[in-house]
C-alpha positions as CSV (number, residue, x, y, z in Angstrom):
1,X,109.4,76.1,76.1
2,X,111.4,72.9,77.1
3,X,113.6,70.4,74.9
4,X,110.8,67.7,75.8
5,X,108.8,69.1,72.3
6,X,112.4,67.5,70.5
7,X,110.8,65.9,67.7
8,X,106.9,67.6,67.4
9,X,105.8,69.6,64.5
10,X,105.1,72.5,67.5
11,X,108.7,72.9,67.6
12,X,108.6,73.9,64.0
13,X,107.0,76.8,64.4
14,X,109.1,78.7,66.9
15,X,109.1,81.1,67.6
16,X,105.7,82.3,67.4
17,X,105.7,86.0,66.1
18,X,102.7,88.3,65.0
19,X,105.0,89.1,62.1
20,X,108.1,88.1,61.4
21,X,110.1,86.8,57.5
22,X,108.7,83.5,58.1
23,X,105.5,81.8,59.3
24,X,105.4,78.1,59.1
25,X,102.0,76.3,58.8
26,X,102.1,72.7,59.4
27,X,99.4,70.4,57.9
28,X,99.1,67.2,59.0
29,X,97.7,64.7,55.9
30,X,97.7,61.1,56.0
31,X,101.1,59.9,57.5
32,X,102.6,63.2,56.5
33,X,103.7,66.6,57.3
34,X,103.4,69.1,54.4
35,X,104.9,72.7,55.1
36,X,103.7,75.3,53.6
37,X,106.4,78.5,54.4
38,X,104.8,81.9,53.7
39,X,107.1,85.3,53.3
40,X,105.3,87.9,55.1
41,X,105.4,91.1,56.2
42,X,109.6,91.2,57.3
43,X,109.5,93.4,60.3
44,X,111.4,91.6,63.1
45,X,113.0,95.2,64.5
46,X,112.3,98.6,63.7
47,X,114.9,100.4,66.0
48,X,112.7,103.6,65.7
49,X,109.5,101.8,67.1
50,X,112.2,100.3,70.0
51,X,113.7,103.3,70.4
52,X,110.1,104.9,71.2
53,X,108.9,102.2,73.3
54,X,112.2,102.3,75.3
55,X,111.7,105.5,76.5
56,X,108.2,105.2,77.3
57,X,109.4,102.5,79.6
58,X,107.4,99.9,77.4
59,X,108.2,96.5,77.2
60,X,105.9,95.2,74.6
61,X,107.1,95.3,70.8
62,X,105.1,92.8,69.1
63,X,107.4,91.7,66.6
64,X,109.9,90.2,69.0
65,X,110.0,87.0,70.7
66,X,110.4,87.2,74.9
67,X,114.3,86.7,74.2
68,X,114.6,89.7,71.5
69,X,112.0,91.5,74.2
70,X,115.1,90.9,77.2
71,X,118.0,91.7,75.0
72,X,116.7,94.6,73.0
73,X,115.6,96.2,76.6
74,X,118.9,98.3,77.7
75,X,121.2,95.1,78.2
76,X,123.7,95.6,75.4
77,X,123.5,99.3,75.2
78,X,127.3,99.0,76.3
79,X,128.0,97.4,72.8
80,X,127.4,101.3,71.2
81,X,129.1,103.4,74.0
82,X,132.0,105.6,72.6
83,X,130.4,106.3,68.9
84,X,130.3,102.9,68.5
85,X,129.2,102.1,64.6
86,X,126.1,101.2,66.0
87,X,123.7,103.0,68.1
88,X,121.9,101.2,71.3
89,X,118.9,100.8,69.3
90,X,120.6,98.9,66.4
91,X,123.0,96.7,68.6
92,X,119.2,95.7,70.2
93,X,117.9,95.1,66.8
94,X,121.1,93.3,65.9
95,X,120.3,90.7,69.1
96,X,116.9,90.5,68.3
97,X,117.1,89.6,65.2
98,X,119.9,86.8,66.0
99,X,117.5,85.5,68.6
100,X,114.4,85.0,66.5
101,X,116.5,82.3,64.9
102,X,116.5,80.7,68.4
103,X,113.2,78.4,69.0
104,X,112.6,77.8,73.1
105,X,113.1,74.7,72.6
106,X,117.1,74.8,72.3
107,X,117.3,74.9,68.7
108,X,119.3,77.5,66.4
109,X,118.2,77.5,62.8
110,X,121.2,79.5,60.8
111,X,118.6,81.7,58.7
112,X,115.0,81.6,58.6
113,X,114.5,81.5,55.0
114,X,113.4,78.2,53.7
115,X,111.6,79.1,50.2
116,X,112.9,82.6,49.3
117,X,112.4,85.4,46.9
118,X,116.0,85.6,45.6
119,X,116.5,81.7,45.1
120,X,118.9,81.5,48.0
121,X,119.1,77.8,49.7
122,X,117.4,76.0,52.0
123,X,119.0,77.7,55.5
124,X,116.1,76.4,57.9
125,X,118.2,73.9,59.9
126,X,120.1,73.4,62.9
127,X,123.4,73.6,62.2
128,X,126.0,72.5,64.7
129,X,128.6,75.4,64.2
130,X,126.4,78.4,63.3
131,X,124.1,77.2,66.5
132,X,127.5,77.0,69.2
133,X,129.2,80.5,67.5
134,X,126.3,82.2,68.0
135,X,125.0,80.8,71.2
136,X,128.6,81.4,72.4
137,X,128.7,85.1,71.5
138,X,125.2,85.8,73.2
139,X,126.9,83.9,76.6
140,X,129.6,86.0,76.4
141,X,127.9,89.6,75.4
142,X,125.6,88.8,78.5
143,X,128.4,87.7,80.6
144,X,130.9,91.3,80.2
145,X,127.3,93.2,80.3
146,X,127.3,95.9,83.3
147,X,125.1,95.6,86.3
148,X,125.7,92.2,86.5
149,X,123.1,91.0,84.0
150,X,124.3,87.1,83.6
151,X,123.8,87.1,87.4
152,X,120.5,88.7,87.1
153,X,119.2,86.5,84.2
154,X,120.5,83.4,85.3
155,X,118.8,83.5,89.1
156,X,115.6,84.5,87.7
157,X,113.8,81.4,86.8
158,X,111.8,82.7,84.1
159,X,114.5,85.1,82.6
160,X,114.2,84.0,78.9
161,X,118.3,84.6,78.5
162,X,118.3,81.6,81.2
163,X,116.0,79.4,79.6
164,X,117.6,79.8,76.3
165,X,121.0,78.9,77.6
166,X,119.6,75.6,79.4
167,X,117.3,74.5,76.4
168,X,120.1,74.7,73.9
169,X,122.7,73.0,75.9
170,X,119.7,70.0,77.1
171,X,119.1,69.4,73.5
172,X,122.6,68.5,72.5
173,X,122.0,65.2,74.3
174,X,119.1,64.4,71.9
175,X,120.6,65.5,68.6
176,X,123.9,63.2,69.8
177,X,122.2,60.2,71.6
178,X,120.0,58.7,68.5
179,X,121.1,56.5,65.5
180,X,122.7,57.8,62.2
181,X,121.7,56.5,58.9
182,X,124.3,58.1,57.2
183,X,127.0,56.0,55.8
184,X,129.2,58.0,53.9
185,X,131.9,58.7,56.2
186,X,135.2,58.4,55.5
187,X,136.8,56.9,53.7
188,X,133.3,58.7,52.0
189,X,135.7,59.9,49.2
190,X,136.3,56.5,48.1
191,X,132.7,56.2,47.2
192,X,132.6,53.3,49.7
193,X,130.3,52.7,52.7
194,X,131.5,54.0,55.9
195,X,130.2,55.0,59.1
196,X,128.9,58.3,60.7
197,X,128.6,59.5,64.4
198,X,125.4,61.9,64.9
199,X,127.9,64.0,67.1
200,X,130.3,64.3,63.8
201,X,127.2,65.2,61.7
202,X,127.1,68.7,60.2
203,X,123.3,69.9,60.7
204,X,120.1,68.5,61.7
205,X,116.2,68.6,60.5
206,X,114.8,71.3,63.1
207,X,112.3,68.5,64.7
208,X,116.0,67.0,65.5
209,X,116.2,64.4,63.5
210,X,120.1,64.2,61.2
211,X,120.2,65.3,58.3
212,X,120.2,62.2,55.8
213,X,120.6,64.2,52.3
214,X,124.3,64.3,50.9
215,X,126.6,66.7,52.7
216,X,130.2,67.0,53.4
217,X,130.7,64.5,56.7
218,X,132.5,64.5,59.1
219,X,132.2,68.2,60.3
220,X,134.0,67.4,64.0
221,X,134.6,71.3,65.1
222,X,130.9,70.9,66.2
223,X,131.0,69.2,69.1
224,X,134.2,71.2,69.9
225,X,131.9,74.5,69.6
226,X,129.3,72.9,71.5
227,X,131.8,72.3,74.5
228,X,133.4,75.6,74.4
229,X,129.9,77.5,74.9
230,X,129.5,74.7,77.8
231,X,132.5,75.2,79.7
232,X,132.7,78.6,79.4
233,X,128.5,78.7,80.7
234,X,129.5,76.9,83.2
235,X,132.3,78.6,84.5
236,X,130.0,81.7,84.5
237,X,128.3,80.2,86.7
238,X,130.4,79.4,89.3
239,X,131.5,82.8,89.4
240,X,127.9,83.8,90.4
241,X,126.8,80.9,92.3
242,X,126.5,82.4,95.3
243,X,123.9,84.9,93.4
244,X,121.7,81.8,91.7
245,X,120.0,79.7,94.4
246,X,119.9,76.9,91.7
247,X,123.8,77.3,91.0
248,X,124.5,73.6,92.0
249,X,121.4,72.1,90.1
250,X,122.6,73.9,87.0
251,X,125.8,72.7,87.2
252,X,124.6,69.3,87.6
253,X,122.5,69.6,84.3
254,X,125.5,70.7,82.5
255,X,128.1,68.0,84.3
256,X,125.5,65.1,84.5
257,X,126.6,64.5,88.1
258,X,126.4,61.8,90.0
259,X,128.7,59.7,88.3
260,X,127.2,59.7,84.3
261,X,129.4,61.1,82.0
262,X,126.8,63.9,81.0
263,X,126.5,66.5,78.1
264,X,130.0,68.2,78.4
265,X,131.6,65.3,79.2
266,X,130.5,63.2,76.2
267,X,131.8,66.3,73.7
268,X,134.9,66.5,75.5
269,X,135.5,62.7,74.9
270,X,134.5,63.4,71.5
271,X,137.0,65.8,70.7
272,X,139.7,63.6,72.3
273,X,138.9,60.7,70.2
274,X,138.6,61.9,67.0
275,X,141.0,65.2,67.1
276,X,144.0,63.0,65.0
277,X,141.3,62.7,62.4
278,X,140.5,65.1,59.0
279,X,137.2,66.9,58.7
280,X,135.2,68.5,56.9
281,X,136.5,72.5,56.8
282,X,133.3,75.3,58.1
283,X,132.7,75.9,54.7
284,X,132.0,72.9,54.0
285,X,133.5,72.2,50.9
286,X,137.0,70.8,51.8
287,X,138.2,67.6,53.9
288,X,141.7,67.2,54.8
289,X,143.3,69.0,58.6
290,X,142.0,72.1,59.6
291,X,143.6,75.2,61.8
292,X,140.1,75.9,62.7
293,X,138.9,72.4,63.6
294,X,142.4,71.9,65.4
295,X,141.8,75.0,67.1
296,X,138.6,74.9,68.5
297,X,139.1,71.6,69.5
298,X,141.9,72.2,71.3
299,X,140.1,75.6,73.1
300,X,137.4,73.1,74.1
301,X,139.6,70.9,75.9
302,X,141.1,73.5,77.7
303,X,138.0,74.7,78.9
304,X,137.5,71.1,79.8
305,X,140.6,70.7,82.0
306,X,139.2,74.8,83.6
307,X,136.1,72.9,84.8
308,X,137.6,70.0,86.6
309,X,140.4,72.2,87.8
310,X,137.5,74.6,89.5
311,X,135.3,72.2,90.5
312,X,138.5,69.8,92.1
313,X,138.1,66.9,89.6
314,X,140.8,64.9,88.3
315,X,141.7,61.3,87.5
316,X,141.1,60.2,90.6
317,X,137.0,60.6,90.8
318,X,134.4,59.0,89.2
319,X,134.0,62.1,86.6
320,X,136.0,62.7,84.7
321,X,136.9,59.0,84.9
322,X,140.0,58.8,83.0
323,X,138.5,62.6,80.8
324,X,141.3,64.8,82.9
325,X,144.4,63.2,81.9
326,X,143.4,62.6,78.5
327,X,142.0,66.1,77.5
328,X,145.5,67.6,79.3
329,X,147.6,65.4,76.9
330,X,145.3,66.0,73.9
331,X,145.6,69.6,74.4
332,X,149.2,69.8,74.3
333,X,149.2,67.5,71.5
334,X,147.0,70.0,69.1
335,X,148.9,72.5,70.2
336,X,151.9,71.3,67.7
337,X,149.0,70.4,65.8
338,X,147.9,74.2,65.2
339,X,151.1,75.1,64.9
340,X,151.9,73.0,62.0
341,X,149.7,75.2,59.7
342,X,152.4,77.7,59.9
343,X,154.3,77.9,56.6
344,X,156.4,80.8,55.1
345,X,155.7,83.3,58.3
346,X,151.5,82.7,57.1
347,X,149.0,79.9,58.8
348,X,147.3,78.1,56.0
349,X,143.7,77.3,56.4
350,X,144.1,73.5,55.3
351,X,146.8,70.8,55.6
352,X,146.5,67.3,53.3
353,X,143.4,68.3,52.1
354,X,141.5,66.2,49.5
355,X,140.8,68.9,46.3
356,X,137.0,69.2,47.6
357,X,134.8,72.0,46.0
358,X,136.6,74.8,46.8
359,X,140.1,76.2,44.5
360,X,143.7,76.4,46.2
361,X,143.4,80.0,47.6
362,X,146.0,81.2,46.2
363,X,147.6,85.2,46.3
364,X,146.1,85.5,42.7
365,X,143.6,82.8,42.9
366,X,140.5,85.6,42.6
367,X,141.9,87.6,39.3
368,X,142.5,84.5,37.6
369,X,138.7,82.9,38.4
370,X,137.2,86.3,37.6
371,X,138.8,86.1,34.2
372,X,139.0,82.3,33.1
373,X,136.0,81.0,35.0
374,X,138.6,77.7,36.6
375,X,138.6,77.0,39.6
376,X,141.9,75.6,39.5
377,X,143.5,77.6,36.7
378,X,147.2,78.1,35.5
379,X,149.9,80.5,36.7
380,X,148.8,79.6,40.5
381,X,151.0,81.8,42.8
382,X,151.7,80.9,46.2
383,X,151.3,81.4,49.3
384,X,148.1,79.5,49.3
385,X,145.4,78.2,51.2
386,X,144.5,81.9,52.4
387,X,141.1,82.1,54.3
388,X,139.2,84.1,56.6
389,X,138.2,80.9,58.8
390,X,141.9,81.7,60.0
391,X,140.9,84.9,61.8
392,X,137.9,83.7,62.7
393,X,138.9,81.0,64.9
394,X,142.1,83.3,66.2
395,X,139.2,85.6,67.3
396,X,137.1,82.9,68.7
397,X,140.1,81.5,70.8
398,X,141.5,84.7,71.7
399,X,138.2,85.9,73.3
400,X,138.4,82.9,75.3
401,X,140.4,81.7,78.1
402,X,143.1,83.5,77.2
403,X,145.8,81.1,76.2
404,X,146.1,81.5,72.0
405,X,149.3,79.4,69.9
406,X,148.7,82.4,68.0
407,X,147.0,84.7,68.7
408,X,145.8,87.8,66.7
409,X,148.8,90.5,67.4
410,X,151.2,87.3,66.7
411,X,153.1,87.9,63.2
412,X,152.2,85.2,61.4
413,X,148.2,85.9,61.9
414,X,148.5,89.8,60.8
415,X,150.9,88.5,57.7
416,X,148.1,86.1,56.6
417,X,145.5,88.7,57.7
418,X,147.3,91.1,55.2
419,X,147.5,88.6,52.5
420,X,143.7,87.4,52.7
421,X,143.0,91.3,52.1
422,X,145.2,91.5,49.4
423,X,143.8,88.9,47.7
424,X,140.5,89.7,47.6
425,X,140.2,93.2,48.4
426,X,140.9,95.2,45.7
427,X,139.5,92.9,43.4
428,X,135.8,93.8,44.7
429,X,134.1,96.7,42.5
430,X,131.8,97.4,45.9
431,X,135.4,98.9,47.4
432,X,135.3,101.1,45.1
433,X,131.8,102.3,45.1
434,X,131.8,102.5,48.9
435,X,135.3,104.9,48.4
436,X,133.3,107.2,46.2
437,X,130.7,107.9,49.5
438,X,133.1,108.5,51.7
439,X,133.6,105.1,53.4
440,X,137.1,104.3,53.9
441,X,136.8,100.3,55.7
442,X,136.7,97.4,52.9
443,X,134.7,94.2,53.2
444,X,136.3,90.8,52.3
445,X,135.0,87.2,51.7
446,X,135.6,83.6,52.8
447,X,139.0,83.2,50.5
448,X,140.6,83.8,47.6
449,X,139.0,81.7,44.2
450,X,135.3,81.3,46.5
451,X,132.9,80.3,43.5
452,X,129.6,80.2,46.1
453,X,127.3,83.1,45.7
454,X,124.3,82.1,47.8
455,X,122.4,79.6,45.7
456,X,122.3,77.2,42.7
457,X,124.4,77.7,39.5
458,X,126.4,81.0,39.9
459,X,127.1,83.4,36.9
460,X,131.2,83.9,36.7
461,X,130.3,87.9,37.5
462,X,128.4,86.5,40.9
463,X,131.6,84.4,41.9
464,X,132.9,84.9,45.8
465,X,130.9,88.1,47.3
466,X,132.4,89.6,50.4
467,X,130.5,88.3,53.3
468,X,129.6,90.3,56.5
469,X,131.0,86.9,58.8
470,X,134.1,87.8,57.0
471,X,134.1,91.7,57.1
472,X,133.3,91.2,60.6
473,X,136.4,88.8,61.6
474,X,138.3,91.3,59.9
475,X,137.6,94.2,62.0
476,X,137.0,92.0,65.3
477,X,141.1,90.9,64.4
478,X,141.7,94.6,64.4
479,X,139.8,95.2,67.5
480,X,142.5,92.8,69.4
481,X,145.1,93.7,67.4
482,X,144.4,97.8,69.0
483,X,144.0,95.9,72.5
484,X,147.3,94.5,72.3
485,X,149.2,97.6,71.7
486,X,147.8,99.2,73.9
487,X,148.7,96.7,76.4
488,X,152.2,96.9,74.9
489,X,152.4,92.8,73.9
490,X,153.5,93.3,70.4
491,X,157.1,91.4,69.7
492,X,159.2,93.5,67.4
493,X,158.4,91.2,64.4
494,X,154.2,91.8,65.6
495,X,155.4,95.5,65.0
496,X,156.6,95.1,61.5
497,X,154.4,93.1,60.4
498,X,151.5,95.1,61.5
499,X,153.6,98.0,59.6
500,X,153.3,96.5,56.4
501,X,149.6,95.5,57.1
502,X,148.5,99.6,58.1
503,X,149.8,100.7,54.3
504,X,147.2,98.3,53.2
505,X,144.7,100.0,54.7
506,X,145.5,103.4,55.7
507,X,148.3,106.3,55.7
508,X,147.9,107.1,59.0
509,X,150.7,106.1,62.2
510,X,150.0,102.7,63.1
511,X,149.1,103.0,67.1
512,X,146.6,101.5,69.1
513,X,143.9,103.9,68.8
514,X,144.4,104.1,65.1
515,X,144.1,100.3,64.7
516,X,140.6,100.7,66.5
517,X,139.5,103.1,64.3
518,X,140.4,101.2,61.0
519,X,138.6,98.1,63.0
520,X,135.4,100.9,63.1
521,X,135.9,102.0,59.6
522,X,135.5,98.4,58.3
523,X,132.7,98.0,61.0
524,X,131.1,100.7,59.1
525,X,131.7,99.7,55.5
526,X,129.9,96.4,56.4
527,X,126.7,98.2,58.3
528,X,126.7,100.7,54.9
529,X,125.1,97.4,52.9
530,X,122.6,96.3,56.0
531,X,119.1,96.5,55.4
532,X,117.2,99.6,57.5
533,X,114.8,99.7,59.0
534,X,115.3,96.5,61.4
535,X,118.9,96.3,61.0
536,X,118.7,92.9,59.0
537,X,121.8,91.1,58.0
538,X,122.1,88.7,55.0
539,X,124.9,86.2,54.4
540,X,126.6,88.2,51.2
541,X,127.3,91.4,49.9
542,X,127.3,91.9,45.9
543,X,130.6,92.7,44.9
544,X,130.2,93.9,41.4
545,X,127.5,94.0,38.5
546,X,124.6,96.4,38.5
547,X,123.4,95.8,42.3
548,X,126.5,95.9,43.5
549,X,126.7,96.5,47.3
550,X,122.8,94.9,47.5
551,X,122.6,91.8,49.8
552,X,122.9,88.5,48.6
553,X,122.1,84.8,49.6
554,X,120.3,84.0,52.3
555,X,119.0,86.7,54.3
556,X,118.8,87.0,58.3
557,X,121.5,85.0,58.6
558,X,121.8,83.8,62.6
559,X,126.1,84.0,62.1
560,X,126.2,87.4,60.6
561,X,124.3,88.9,63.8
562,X,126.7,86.9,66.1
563,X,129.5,88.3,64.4
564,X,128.9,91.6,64.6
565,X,128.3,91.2,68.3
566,X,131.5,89.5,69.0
567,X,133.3,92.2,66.8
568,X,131.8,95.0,69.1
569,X,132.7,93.2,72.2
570,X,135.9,92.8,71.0
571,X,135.9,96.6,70.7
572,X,134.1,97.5,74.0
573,X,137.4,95.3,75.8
574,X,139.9,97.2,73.2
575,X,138.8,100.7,73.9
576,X,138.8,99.7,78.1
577,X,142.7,98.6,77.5
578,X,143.6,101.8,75.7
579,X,142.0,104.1,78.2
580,X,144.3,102.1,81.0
581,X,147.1,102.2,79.5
């Protein structure tokens, strides 16, 4: 249950379930390791069986790991208060599921499946962003929980919440601190011999090892995400300390203490030394600058300069060494930084990008792929470079410390929200299906153009499904869209622009309460394609053909669980502004 197993074929095999939609059997022959991955019986959560067992008191549901057992228990029940779109047993299922993708041993594979029955790809690795996004939104579910649970969890030694926190961030050090072999950095799109810093790389082999196949490199938000879920643990801390006997020795774990530069502190300085530099976009199909690289490296340095500010560093003590003064400046500077991306009242995704994989994302880049199979075709009509990353990351800072360039209610965010929506929506024949039952939300997709559907070659009729991370962001963005009028922080220009957005999706007034329930309508639209019983979550959504609104690519994805999560904590918070105000 510790990070010491970094590198045996035991760590494989996490966790160990009785049943579960993946069972790994490791062989050892000769000098090597043969796996042998067996789909079996795909029962991780049946919320009826919970629901039962719950109110017998029982504690015991075979099918989930000790982690699934704590959080499926009563913990995020809050998460479904106020006819929530899901019930207390399904927001449980929802964690558990999330958290059989997290072995004891720190690691976070993004999706269990490694050979699968629909020919989606290979998901079974540790992937740097999906791992910190989702170990992030389980921090900070556990965190706003009542009765003081992150309290509770974190001063009881053998609270599997705890342990999971503590393994994940004391296996960073391991997957950072070891040689790369990878040479095809940049300038890799010169087809000429770079080099590669493990902390830059994108994923790694689950015994720890980096990933030494081909890949788009560098992918530098990760350490960024890493030090985000870092800074903000530890700050959760402190605020309890006095409630966690072991406060101090925590805090040392996380800070390295006495004098080393330690864990957060080697991320931070990561992010301050390469944040000038392109990178590799999340999809990982674009290099050139990216709002949400700039973004969340900038959020992590702010969390930075909060630690040092609580615990009384600055430039003056050993640590940070010289860290403070740097990570202020450096935070300032991507400020401008982020706010470059703002072009024609919109903030494009990508700045000086290199052409990549992925189209131009343009307002009509989706009619004209769906009907001349180019990627970059003619008659391209601006604005482009519209993506969903760009509420994603306006979510994930705005649920933070509270100090957004833009933040969700801003003008410029609910204009591009509007045109991302625009541009895909309608063009989606599962809209129109789900209108015939009754459903009255819309799901999206990553951009504009997107030509992944999940695995290998893609028929032009399977081209860029909606995705339930992006349905998600866009009802989370809703969720602190409602929060912020109710709060009354809309600008007049927030208030027309929002204006123009509500005709897009409903003909009701445009008021706080309404905005929440549009963010619950799309909530719903998404939850209408999950997979019941057990709640399960795949990464796509077919948009058209004759299994339209079935899932698609690879399914149990870890980052479609987190999502929804964060989206229903953003909701929980919204609905607690409302009623204030």
């Amino acid at each position: 249950g510790s990070s010491s197993c970094l590198g045996s074929p035991q760590c494989l095999v996490e966790p160990k379930l009785p049943r579960g939609t993946l069972m790994a059997t490791v062989l050892r022959k000769s000098t090597f390791l043969v796996f042998l991955v067996l789909a079996v019986d795909a029962n991780r959560c049946d919320e009826e069986t919970l629901l039962k067992q719950r109110l017998r008191g029982e504690r015991n549901h075979t099918s989930l790991n000790p982690l699934g057992l704590e959080l499926s228990d009563g913990k995020l029940d809050f998460l479904a208060e106020d006819n929530a779109p899901y019930t207390a047993q399904e927001v449980g299922c929802i964690a558990a599921n999330m958290t059989s993708n997290m072995f004891r041993n720190g690691t976070v594979v993004a999706a269990p499946a490694k050979v699968s029955s629909n020919h989606s790809n290979d998901y079974f690795f540790m992937w740097q962003r999906d791992a910190a996004m989702s170990m992030r939104s389980l921090l900070r579910v556990i965190v706003d929980a009542p009765n003081r649970t992150f309290a509770s969890s974190m001063s009881n030694t053998t609270s599997a919440i705890r342990n999971q926190f503590m393994s994940y961030t004391l296996l960073l050090p391991q997957l950072w601190n070891q040689s790369d072999p990878n040479t095809l950095c940049p300038p890799w799109y010169k087809e000429t011999p770079g080099w590669c810093v493990p902390m830059g790389e994108p994923k790694y082999f689950v015994n720890g090892s980096v990933y030494t196949k081909s890949w788009g490199r560098p992918q530098n938000d990760g350490p960024a995400l890493a030090a985000v879920f870092m800074g903000e643990f530890f700050n959760a801390i402190l605020d309890v300390e006095d409630e966690v006997p072991d406060a101090d020795e925590l805090q040392q774990k996380i800070l390295g203490g006495g004098g080393t530069t330690g864990v957060l502190y080697d991320a931070l300085n990561f992010v301050n030394t390469w944040y000038n530099e392109g990178s590799v976009g999340p999809w990982e199909e674009v290099y050139g600058r990216q709002f949400f690289v700039s973004e969340v490296q900038r959020l992590a340095l702010k969390e930075g300069v909060r630690v040092c500010n609580r615990k009384g560093f600055n430039s003056s003590v050993q640590w940070p060494k010289s860290g403070y003064a740097n990570w202020v400046y450096s935070a300032k500077n991507l400020a401008t930084v982020s706010k470059s991306f703002i072009s024609e009242d919109l903030v494009q995704a990508t700045a000086g990008r290199q052409q990549g994989l992925a189209g131009p994302k343009c307002s009509n880049s989706e009619p004209l792929l769906q009907s001349t199979g180019e990627v970059w075709p003619k008659d391209l009509r601006s604005p482009c470079e519209l993506d969903v990353q760009t509420l994603i990351v306006t979510n994930f800072v705005a649920a933070g410390i509270g100090d957004p360039v833009l933040p969700p209610h801003d003008h410029r965010i609910i204009n591009t929200a509007g045109k991302i929506v625009e541009s895909m929506a309608r063009y989606y024949e599962v809209n129109a299906v789900d209108r015939t039952k009754g459903l009255v939300g819309l799901l999206i997709g990553r951009y504009p153009g997107d030509t992944y559907c999940g695995y290998g070659a893609c028929a032009k009729t399977d081209y860029g499904n909606p995705w339930f991370i992006a349905t998600h962001a866009l009802a989370e963005f809703l969720y602190f869209v409602a929060r912020a009028w109710c709060q009354d922080r809309l600008t007049i220009e927030d208030a027309k622009a929002l204006s123009v957005l509500w005709k897009q999706l409903t003909r009701g007034a445009v008021t706080g309460w309404n905005a929440l329930e549009m963010a619950d309508s799309v909530m719903k639209n998404a939850k209408a394609h999950v997979v019941m019983p057990g709640v399960h979550m795949s990464e796509q959504i077919k948009k058209n053909g004759p299994d339209v609104g079935q899932q698609a690519g690879v399914p149990d994805l870890t980052w479609s669980y987190a999502s929804a999560l964060s989206a229903l904590l953003a909701r929980h918070k919204a609905i607690a502004a409302c009623r204030k105000n």
